[in-house]
C-alpha positions, 0 to 999 in steps of 0.5 A: 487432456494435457497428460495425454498431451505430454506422454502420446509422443513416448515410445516402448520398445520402439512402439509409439504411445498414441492416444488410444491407448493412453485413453483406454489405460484412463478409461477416457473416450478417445472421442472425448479427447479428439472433441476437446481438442477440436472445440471451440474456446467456451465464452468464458475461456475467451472472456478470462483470456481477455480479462487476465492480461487486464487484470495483470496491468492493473495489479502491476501498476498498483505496486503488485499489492492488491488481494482480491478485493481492491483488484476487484474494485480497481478494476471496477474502476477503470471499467472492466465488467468483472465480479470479486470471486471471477477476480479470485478466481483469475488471480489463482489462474495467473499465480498472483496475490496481495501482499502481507505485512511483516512484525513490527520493529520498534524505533522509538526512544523516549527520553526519561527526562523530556516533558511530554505532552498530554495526549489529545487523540485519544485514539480517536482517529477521525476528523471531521475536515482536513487539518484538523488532526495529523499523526506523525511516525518514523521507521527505519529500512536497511540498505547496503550503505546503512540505515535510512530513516523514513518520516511521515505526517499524515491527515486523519481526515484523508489518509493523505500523506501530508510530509514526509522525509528520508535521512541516514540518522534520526536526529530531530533534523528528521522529523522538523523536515517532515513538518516542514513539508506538511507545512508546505503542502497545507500552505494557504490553509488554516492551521489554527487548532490542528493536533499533530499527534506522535508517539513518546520518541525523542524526535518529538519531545525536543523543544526545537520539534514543539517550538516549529509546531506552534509556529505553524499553530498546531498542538503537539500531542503524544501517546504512551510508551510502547503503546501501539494503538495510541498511533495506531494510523501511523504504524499502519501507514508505516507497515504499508510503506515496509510492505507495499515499498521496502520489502516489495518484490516487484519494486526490488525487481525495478530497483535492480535489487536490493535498497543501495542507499538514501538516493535510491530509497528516497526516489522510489519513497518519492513515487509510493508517497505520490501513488498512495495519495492518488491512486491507492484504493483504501478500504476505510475510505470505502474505496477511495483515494485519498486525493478523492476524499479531499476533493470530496469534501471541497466540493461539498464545502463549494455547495450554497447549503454547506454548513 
């Protein structure tokens, strides 16, 4: 139908192509064409038309990141009737996909001379309640002033983003500040007995970094050199921040274009910290929030049968 549609307009020899005789070369009923074109919108067409600008909101206002499933639950979620492969199906219709990570770049400089700290994770990246484990990293994003540096402390239990800091070196300044926010994010909690794990990094071997962990009562923790699974929890968050953030086209767009420097990376990290801790669906939190999981748990903790 749409190729006759673009070529019965065209002229031979100064001879209109017309559908006939555009069919009858196709071996298509003119009836067949004419019927079409007269029909009524199946109910499935009309539903796709109303799904599809739904859909793309809720696929825009999610950061443009969401594959199939998470657009399929996030749209469960905000009350739309739609199954996962109607989801895929409509995601190709309109040209629209997840987004994917890149490699890995690494940051870390140990220090040969600083005394490390065992390391009390043991990959173990699961918490019975909050404040109990945090791990902590940092990334680097090119913009055109410079490098900025990027850190994170994050809650084991939750996924929440608990602290996090930008700055243009990555002095210990760096990481001191994001515990320091961490700190105050968790104020009025009990912290006694909290491991905050890292990698080898020189940021978190200096003694002014270990010195604000046990004041605050945590332990520090730290995994092997150019080991990426001893914080595994960290790095994943930090790829998700590069993709879903840093190199995301639609958050460039909004930017104007590429990063130009701290002021603008710092407010745009400001807005993806807030995003992922309430309103990003994670799958290894059966699809909730962050924010979900610790109300979750504080109204379980509310119940008279609470242990």
């Amino acid at each position: 139908m749409a190729f006759i549609d673009a070529h019965r307009d065209r002229t031979t020899d100064g001879r209109r192509w017309g559908v006939e005789p555009i069919a009858k070369v196709l071996e298509v009923a003119p009836s067949t064409y004419y019927d079409v074109k007269c029909r009524k919108p199946s109910a499935r067409a009309r539903r796709d038309a109303e799904l599809i600008p739904k859909l793309r909101e809720i696929w825009k206002r999610n950061y443009s990141v969401y594959g199939r499933r998470k657009l399929w639950v996030a749209a469960r979620k905000a009350g739309l009737e739609v199954g996962r492969d109607q989801v895929a199906r409509l995601m190709r219709q309109m040209g629209i996909r997840g987004t994917t990570r890149a490699q890995k770049r690494f940051t870390t400089r140990p220090d040969p001379k600083a005394v490390r700290a065992p390391d009390l994770l043991q990959r173990d990246f699961t918490a019975t309640r909050p404040n109990r484990k945090w791990v902590a990293d940092f990334t680097y994003c090119s913009t055109w002033s410079g490098v900025v540096y990027v850190a994170f402390i994050l809650d084991v239990f939750s996924r929440r983003i608990v602290g996090w800091k930008a700055a243009r070196t990555m002095a210990v300044s760096l990481v001191i500040d994001a515990l320091n926010m961490a700190a105050w994010t968790r104020r009025g909690s009990d912290l006694g007995g909290l491991i905050c794990h890292s990698d080898a990094g020189s940021q978190y071997t200096a003694i002014a970094y270990t010195d604000r962990l046990d004041e605050i009562g945590a332990a520090p923790s730290i995994g092997t050199v150019a080991d990426s699974f001893d914080n595994a929890m960290a790095e994943t968050t930090i790829g998700l921040f590069k993709a879903e953030m840093v190199r995301n086209p639609a958050v460039l767009a909004d930017n104007g274009g590429p990063w130009k420097g701290l002021d603008d990376l710092e407010v745009a990290t400001c807005a993806w910290v807030s995003w992922f801790n309430q309103e990003r669906i994670h799958g290894e939190l059966n699809d909730r929030t962050p924010a979900e999981v610790e109300t979750d748990w504080e109204r379980r903790q509310r119940r008279p049968d609470a242990a």
